[in-house]
C-alpha positions in Angstrom: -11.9 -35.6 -1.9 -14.7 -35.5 0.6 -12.7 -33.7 2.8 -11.9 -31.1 -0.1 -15.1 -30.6 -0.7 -17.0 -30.3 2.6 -14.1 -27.2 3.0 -14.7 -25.6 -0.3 -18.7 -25.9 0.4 -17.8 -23.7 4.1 -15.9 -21.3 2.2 -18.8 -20.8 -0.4 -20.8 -20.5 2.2 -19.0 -18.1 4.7 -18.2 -15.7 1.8 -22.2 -16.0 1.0 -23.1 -15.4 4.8 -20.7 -12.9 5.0 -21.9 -10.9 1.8 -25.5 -10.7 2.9 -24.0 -9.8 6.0 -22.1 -6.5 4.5 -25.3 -6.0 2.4 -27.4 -6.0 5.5 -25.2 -3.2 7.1 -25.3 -1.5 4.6 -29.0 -1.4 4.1 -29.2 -1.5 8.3 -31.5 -4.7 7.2 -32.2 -5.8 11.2 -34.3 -9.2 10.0 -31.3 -10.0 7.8 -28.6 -9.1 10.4 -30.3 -11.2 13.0 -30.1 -14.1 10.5 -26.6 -13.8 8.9 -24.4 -12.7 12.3 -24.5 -15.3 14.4 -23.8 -17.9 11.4 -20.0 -15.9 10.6 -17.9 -17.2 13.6 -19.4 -21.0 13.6 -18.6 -21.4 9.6 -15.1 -20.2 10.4 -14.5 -22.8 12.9 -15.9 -25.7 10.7 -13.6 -24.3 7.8 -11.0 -24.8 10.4 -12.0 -28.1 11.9 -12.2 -29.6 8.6 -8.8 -29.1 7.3 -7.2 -30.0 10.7 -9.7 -32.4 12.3 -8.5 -30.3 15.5 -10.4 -28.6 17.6 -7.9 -25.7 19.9 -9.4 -24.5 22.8 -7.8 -21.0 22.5 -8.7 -20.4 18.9 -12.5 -22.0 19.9 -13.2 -19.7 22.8 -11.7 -16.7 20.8 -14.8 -17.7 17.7 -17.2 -18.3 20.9 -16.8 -15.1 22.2 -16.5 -12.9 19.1 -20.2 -14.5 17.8 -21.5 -13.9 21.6 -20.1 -10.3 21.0 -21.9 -10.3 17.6 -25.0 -11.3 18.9 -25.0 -8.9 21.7 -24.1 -6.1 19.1 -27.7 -6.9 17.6 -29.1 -5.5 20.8 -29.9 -2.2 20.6 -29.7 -1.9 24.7 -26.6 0.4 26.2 -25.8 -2.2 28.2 -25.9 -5.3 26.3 -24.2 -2.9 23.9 -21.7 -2.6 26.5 -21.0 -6.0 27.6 -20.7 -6.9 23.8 -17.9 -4.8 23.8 -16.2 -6.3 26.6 -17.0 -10.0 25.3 -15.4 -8.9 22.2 -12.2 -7.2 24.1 -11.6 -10.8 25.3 -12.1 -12.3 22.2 -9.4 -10.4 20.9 -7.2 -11.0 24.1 -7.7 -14.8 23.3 -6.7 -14.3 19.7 -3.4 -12.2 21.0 -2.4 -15.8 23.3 -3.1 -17.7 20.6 -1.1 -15.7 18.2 1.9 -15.3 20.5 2.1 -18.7 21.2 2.3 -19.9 17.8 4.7 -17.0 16.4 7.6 -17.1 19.5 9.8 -14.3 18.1 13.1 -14.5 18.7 13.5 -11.1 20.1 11.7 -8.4 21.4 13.3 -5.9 19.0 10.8 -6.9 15.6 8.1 -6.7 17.7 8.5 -3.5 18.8 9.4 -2.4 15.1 6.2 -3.7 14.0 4.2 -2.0 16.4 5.1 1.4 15.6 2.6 2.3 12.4 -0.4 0.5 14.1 0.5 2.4 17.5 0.7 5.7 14.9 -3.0 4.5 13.7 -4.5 4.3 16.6 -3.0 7.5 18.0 -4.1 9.7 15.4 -8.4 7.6 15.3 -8.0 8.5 19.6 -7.0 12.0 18.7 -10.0 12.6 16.5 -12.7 11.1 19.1 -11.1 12.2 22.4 -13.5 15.4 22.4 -16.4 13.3 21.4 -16.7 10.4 24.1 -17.4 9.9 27.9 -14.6 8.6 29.6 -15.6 5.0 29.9 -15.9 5.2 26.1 -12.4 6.2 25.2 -11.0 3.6 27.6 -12.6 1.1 26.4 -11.4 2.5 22.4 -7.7 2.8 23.9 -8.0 -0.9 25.7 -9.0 -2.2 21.7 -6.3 -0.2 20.2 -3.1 -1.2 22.4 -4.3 -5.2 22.2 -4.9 -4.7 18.3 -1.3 -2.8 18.2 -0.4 -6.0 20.0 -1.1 -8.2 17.6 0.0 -5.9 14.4 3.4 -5.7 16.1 4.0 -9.5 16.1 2.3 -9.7 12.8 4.5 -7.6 10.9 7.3 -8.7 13.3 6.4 -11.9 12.4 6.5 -11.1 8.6 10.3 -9.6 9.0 11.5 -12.3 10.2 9.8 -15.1 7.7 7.9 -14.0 5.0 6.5 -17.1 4.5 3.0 -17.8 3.3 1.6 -18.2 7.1 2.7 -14.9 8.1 1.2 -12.8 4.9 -2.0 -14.2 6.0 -1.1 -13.6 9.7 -0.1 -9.7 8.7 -2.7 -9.6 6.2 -5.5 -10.8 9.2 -3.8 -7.5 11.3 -4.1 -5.1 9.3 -7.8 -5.8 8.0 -8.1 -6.1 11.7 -6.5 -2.6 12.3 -8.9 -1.0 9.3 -12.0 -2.6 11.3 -11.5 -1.2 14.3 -10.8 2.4 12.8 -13.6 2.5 10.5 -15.5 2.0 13.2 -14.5 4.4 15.6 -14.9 6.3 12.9 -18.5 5.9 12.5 -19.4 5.5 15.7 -17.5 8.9 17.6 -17.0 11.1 14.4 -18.4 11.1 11.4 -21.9 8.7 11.3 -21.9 7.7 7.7 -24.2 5.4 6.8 -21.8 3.1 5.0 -18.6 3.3 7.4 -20.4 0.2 8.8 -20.5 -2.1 6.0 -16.8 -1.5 5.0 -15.8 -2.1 8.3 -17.5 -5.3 8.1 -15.9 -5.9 4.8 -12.2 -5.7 6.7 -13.5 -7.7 9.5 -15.0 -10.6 7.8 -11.4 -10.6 5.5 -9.6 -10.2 8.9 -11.1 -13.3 10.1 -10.7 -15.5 7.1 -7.0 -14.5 6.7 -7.1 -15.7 10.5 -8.3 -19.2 10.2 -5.9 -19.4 6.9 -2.8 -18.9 9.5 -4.2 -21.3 11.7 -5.0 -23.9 9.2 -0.9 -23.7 7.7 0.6 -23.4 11.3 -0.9 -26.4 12.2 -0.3 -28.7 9.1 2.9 -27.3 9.7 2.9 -28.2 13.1 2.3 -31.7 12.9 3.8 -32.0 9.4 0.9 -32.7 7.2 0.5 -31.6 3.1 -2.8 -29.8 2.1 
């Protein structure tokens, strides 16, 4: 029971966090941001660690260095800006290991399948900002499109082949994932709408939780434990 209720206590509190969080995009609130951010990636790993009592080094160095990257992102410095996004590329790099080793497809032939509509995405969000960024810029955008195509391929690979509960979540964590990244490219290199940001935020905070709910069922799974 104490278990139970230290986890529902997280969960209350990430979705809390992570509402004042989308609030404080949208309202571009920097005293709030500075509060809420860095308290996101830390509450997912405790929602974790308390329904596994298991702490994966892969899956901890991939929340480490997406709330480094979230911290740097408070900056308003190009180049802090900068290394942010490079911190956050290997967040997401972490995340792809992580996932790859837990899925194993059988074949290559699902993943390939499922790669097409995020590889279609991505395509058509690099089309419209190609004429808008520097070089560096639209390297760095393609580098975060072909890793998230990465993982939306053995997502909905993943989902083909099972469709059990672990790979909804798994599929559902992709594509909110997908819809993060686009919304903001969106903002950022074509159309600066004040509240592009706070839905992205929205995807990206359901991204993660759908994220930590795969992990959680693929290792009681795993090690053959009930909920």
């Amino acid at each position: 029971m104490e278990k139970s209720n230290s986890y529902r206590f997280l969960v209350v509190l990430f979705i809390l966090c992570s509402s004042l969080e989308i609030v404080a995009e949208f309202y571009q609130n920097q005293v709030l941001l500075t509060f809420v951010k860095p308290t996101l990636m830390p509450l997912l790993f405790g929602i974790y660690y308390v329904r596994t009592k298991n702490i994966d080094i892969v899956y901890f160095l991939a929340l480490f260095f997406n709330w480094l990257a979230n911290i740097l992102f408070l900056s308003k410095s190009v180049d802090l800006l900068t290394l942010g996004s490079l911190v956050f590329f290997i967040s997401r790099i972490l995340i792809v290991y992580k996932v790859y080793k837990e899925i194993k497809l059988p074949s290559i032939f699902p993943f390939v399948l499922g790669t097409i509509p995020f590889l279609f995405l991505f395509i058509y969000l690099n089309f419209l900002i190609v004429n808008d960024v520097n070089s560096q810029t639209f390297m760095m955008t393609i580098s975060q499109s072909i890793v998230v195509s990465i993982i939306g391929g053995i997502s909905l690979g993943n989902y083909m082949m099972k469709n059990d509960k672990s790979s909804i979540f798994l599929l559902l964590s992709a594509v909110f994932n997908a819809l993060t990244i686009v919304f903001l490219g969106i903002k950022f290199y074509y159309l600066d709408l004040y509240y592009l940001k706070s839905i992205a935020m929205i995807f990206f905070v359901l991204s993660h939780f759908s994220l930590v709910q795969f992990m959680i069922i693929t290792h009681k799974s795993k090690f053959n434990l009930v909920s």
